[in-house]
C-alpha positions in Angstrom: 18.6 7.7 13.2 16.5 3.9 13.5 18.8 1.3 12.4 16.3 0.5 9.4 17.2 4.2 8.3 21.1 2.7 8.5 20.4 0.4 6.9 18.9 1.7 4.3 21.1 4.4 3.7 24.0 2.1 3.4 22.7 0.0 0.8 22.3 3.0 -1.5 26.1 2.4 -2.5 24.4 -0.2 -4.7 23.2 2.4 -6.9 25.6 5.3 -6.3 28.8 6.3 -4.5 28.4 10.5 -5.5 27.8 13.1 -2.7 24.1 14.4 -2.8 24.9 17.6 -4.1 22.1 20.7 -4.0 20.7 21.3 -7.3 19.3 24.4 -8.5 15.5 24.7 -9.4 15.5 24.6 -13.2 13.7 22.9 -15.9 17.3 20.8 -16.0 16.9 19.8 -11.9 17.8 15.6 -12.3 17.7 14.1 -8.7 20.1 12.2 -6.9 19.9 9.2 -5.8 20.3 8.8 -2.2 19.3 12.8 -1.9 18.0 13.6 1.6 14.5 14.3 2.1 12.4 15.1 5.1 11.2 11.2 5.8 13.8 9.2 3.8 16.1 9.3 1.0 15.2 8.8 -2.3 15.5 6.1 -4.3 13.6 5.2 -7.6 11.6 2.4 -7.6 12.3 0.0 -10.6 9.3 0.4 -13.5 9.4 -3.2 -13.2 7.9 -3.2 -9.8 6.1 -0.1 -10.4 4.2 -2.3 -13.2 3.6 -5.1 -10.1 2.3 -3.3 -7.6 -0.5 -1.5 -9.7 -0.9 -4.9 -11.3 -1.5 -6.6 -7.3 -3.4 -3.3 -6.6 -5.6 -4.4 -9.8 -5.3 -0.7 -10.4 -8.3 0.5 -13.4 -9.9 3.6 -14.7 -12.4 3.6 -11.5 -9.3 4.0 -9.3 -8.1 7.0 -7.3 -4.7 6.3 -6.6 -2.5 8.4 -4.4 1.6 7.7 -4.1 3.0 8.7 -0.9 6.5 10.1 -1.8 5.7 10.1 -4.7 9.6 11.2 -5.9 10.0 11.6 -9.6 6.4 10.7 -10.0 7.0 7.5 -12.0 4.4 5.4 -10.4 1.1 8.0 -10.7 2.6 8.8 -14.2 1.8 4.7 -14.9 -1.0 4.6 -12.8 -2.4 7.7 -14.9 -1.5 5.9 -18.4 -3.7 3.0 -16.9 -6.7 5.4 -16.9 -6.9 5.9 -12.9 -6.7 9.5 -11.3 -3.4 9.5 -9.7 -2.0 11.7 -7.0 1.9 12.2 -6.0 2.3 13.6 -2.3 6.2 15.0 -2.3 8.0 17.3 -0.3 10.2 18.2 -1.7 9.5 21.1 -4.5 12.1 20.4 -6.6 10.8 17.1 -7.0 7.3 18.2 -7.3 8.3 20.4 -10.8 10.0 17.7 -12.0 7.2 15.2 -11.7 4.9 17.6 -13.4 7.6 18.1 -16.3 8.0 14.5 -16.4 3.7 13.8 -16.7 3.8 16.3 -18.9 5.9 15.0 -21.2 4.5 11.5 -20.7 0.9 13.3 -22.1 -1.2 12.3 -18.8 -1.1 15.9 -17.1 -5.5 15.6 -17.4 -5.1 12.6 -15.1 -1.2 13.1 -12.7 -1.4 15.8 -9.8 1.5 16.3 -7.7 1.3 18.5 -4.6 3.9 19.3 -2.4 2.9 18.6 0.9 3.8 16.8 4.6 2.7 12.9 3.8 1.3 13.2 7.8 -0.7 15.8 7.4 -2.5 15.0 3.9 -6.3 13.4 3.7 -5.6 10.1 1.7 -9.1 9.3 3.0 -10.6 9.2 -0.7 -8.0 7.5 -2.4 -8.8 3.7 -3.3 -5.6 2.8 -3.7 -2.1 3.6 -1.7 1.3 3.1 -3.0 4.5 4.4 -1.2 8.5 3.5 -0.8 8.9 4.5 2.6 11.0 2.9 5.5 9.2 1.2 8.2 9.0 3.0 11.2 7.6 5.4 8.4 4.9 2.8 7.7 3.8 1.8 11.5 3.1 5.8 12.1 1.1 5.7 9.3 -0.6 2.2 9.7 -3.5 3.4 12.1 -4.7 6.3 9.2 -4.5 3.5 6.6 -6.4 1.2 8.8 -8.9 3.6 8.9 -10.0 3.8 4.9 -13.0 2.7 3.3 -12.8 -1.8 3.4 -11.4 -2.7 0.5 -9.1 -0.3 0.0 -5.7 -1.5 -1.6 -2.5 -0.4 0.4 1.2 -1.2 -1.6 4.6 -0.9 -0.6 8.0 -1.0 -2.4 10.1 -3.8 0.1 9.1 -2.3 3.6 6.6 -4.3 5.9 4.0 -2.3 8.3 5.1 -4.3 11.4 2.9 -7.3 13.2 0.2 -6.4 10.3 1.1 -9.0 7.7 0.6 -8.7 4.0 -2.0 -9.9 2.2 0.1 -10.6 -0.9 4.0 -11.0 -1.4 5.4 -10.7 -5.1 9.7 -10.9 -5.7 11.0 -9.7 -8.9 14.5 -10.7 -10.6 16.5 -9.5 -13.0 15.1 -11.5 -15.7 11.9 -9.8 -14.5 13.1 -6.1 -15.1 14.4 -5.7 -11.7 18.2 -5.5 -10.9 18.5 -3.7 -7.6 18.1 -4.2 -4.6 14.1 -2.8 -4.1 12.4 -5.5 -5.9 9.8 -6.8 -3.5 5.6 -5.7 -3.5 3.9 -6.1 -0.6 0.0 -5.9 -0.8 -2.4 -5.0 2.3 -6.5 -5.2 1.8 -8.0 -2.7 4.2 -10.1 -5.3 6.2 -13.7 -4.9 7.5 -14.3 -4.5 11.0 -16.1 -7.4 11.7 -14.8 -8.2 15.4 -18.5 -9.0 17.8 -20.9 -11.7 17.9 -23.8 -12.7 15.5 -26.9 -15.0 14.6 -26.9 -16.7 11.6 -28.7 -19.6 10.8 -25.3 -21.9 10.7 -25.5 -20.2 14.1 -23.7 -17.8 16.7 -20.6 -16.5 15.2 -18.2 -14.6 17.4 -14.8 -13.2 15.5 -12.1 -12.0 17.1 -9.9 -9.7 14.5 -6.3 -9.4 14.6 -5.6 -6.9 11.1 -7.3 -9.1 8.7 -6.9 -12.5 10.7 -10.3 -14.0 12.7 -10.2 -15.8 15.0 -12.8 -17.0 17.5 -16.1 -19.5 17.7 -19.4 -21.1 15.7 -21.9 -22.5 18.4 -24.4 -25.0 17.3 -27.3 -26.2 19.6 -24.7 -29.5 19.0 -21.3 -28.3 19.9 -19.2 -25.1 19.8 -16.1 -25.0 17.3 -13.2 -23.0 16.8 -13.0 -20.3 13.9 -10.0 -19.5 12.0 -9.9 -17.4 8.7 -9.7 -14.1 7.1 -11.4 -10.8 6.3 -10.7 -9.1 2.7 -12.1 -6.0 2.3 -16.0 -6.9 3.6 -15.6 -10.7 2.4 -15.2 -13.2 4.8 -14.0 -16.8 5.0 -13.4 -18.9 7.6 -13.1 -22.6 8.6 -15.0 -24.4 11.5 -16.1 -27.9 12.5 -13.9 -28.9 9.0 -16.4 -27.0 7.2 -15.7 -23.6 4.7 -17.8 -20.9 5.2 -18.0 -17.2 3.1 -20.4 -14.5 3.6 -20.2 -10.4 4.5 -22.0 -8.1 6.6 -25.2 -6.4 5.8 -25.1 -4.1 8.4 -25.3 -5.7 11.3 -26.3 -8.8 10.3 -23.5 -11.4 8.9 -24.8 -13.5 5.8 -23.0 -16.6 5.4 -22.8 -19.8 3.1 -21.2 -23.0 3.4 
């Protein structure tokens, strides 16, 4: 077991000191918290930061939002009453029923899926936006099939980082917030551009070097050669050099920029 799995595991005596006890699959099937599953335990994520992560996620009607461990289905239940099709990956079947008893009830079953699958072997590749609770050893085997989707695509997680791949935004709840455990941080990742190479622009030669979303590298001039530092979000890019800003995007192959 990693030590984040420790950790996590012992910080569930927050919410509950009660054995996880095996319940039968009936219409009355309540979950434990703390309950094994075949990833991590589960733990419900306060509405309260449900609410802020779709909110960071800008999550609309034009989304396709998938929850990885999706649980008792809370969050693609609110992303599903926001208009968005919403699907919950979950293994365990138990689980699955409930969340579909649970969207039913809640009058979004046209709009909520839940499917009980492996999280590693399900195509996310269509979804525009991915929310999950998992632990982060869980994240970093993930992080090269998120890294992959379409630019733009809007990847949150409930407290649990995805390694040397910093967030784009960081949001803390409180108490007088709606949030009173322990689980009340949303962390916010923009599926970056590949933009890493050199062009010709008529500010002149750009090369970036990408780290994640960071860019790094040089602007020559026929007058000098500066440094670069700045960003990529989704296809936008920013950057500073020679103490000037500069935004633009690629069109193919060509970078478009103004200053």
């Amino acid at each position: 077991m990693s030590v984040a799995r420790v950790v996590f595991v012992s910080l569930l005596s927050v919410f509950t000191a009660a054995a996880c006890a095996q319940q039968p699959a009936t219409s009355t099937y309540e979950p434990t918290v703390g309950q094994e599953g075949k990833d991590v335990v589960w733990v419900p994520t306060p509405q309260a930061l449900v609410d802020k992560m779709l909110d960071m996620a800008k999550v609309t009607a034009n989304d396709f939002v998938m929850d990885l461990g999706s649980g008792d289905g809370r969050t693609v239940i609110t992303a599903a009453k926001r208009g968005a099709r919403a699907v919950g990956v979950e293994y365990n079947p138990q689980m699955v029923e409930l969340s579909k008893r649970n969207a039913q009830k809640e009058g979004v079953t046209d709009r909520a899926e839940f499917m009980k699958a492996d999280l590693f072997e399900t195509d996310f590749s269509k979804a525009t936006v991915i929310t999950m609770f998992l632990l982060p050893d869980i994240n970093l085997k993930l992080r090269p099939k998120l890294l992959q989707l379409k630019p733009g695509t809007r990847v949150v997680s409930n407290s649990f980082t995805m390694g040397d791949w910093q967030p784009d935004e960081t949001a803390e709840l409180n108490s007088a917030q709606g949030c009173t455990n322990s689980w009340c941080t949303a962390l916010l990742w923009i599926i970056p551009a590949r933009v890493a190479g050199t062009y010709k622009t008529a500010q002149g030669e750009v090369t970036f070097k990408q780290q994640f979303q960071m860019l790094s590298g040089t602007m020559r001039t026929a007058e000098r050669t500066v440094p670069i530092e700045g960003k990529v979000r989704g296809e936008d890019i920013s950057f500073k050099a020679g103490g000037k800003e500069y935004r633009g995007r690629l069109n193919g192959k060509q970078l478009e920029l103004t200053s």
